[in-house]
N, C-alpha and C positions, 0 to 999 in steps of 0.2 A: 493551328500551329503558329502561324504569323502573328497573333495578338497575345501568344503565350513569348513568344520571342521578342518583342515590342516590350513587355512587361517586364522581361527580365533586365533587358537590357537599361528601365528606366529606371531600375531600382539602383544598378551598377551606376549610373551615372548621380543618381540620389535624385533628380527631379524626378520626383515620386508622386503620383497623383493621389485624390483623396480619398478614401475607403476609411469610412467609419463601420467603428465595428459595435457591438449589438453591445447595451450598457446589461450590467449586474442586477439580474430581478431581486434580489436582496441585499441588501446592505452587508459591505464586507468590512475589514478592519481593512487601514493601511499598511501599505507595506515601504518600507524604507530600502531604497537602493543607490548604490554608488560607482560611479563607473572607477574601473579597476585601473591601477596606478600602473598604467602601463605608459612611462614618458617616449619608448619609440614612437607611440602609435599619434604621441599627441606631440606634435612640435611645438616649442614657445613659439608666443603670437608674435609675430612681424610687427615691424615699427608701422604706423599707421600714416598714408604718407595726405597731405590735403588736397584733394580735389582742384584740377586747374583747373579753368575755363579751355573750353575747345579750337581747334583754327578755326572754326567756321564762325563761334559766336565771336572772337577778337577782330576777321576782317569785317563781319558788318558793324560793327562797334564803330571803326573808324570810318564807316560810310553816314555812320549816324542812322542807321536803324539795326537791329535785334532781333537774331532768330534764334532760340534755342528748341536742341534736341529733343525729345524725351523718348523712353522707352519701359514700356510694361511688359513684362512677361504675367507668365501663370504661376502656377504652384512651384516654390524651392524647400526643398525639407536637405537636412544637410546630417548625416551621423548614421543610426540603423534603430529599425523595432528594439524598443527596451528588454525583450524577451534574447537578444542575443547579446547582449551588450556584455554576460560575465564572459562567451568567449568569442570575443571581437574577432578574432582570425578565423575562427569558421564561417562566419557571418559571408553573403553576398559582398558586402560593404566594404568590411576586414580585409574578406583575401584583395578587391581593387585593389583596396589602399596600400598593403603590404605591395604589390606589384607596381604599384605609381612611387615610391619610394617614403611611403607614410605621409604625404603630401594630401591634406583634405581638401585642398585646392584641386583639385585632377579634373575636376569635373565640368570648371569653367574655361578649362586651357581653350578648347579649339573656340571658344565666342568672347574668349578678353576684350581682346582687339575691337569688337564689334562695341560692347559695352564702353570700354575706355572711349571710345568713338563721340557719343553723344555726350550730351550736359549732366544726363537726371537718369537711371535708370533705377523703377519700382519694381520689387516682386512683392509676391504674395508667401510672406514666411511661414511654411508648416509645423509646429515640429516645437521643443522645447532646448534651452540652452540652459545646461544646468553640470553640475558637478556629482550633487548629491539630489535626487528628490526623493518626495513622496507620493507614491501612487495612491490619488483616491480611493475609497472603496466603491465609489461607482464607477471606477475605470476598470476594474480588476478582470471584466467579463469581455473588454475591451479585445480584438486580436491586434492591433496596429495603434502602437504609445510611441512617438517617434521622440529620438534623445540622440544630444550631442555634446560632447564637452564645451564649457563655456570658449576655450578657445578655439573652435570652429569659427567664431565671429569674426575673427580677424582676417578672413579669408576672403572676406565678402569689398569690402573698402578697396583694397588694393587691385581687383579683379574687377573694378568699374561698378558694382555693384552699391549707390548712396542712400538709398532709402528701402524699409520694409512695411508694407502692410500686415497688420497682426489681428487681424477677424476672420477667422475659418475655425473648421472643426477640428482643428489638431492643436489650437495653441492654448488652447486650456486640459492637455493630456495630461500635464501633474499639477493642475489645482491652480489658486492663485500666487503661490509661491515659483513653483515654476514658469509661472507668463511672467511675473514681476524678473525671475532669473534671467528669462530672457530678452525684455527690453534693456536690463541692464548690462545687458553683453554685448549687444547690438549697439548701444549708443556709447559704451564705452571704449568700442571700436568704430568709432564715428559716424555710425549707422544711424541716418534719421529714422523714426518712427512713426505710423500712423496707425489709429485705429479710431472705435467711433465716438471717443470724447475728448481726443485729443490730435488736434491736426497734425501732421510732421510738416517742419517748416525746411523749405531749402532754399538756401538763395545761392544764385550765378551770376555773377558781372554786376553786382546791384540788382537784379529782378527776386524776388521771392516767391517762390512756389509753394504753394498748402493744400494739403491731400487729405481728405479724410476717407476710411475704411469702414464700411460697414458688412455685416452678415445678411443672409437674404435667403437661408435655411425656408421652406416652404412658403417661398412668397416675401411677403413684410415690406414689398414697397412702399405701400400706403403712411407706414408705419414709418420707413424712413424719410417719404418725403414730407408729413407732418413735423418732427423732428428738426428739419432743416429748414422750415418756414418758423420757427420760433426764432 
């Protein structure tokens, strides 16, 4: 009962952990799907505001040495299974939102503060950011396609959130159009980006940070630390 309560509750907050679900033993057609124009549920994106430096990286600056923060979480998926997406208000997700006041931000309030705190804080981005996709046909068999309006992104920057890792098993749930959808809504909401052929770069006070994301699906160490020796 406690790990079915835990579950529920992780889904309500959207930090959703990974559950890949069993692909299509035959090849399906695609299907084309659009999240419903419903402008209550999706506010226009907030102004995107820049990243200051922290107190704590400003007084050692003027002692003449540099410490900065950083902080990793785990998995963040932000939206609902694309199987409920035509009715968002019935959805786990929906009813939150509808009771947080359609605010997709809800779910960072109580660890802003903690985020805004540090220099750099990474998650690992589940999930697609998209308007319209298309679903594979090897996704079709799929139980768990996770989907969010492209303006969920805007949510992430202002809530201390600067950078995303994008190598897991969820960010290619609608193909390559959809992961392309959402590095482009991520970095157009000032969201760095990292994955494993192209680093995301952050710099604070002058320092530059570079992060790169790899997958590690049964193993594949060997493979990525080869890889990194070239």
């Amino acid at each position: 009962m406690r790990n079915k309560c835990l579950w529920l509750v992780s889904l309500m907050l959207c930090l959703i952990f990974c559950m890949p679900g069993g692909l299509a033993t035959e090849p399906e057609p695609d299907i084309v799907t659009e999240w419903p124009q419903d402008t209550s549920a999706t506010p226009a994106p907030a102004s995107t505001p820049v990243p200051a430096a922290t107190a704590k990286t400003a007084d050692n600056k003027q002692s003449g040495t540099m410490s900065i923060t950083l902080t990793f979480t785990g998995d963040l998926t932000i939206g609902t299974n694309y199987k409920a997406y035509r009715n968002m208000n019935a959805s786990i997700f929906g009813k939150e939102l509808k009771r947080q006041g359609n605010n997709p931000a809800f779910f960072l309030r109580n660890i802003k503060e903690i985020l805004l705190s540090d220099d750099l804080t990474v998650v690992n981005f589940e999930g697609t950011l998209a308007d319209t996709v298309v679903i594979p046909g090897s996704k079709r068999g799929n139980e768990f396609l996770f989907l969010a309006p492209t303006s969920y992104a805007e949510t992430l920057l202002p809530n201390g959130i600067e950078m995303a890792t994008l190598e897991n098993n969820h960010v290619m749930d609608f193909g390559e159009d959809g992961y392309q959808s959402t590095i482009r809504s991520l970095q157009n909401a000032g969201v760095v980006c990292a994955n494993s052929t192209g680093a995301g770069i952050y710099e604070i006070s002058g320092i530059k940070i570079g992060v790169l994301a790899y997958q590690t699906f049964n193993g594949g160490y060997d493979r990525i630390y080869a890889y990194l020796e070239q």
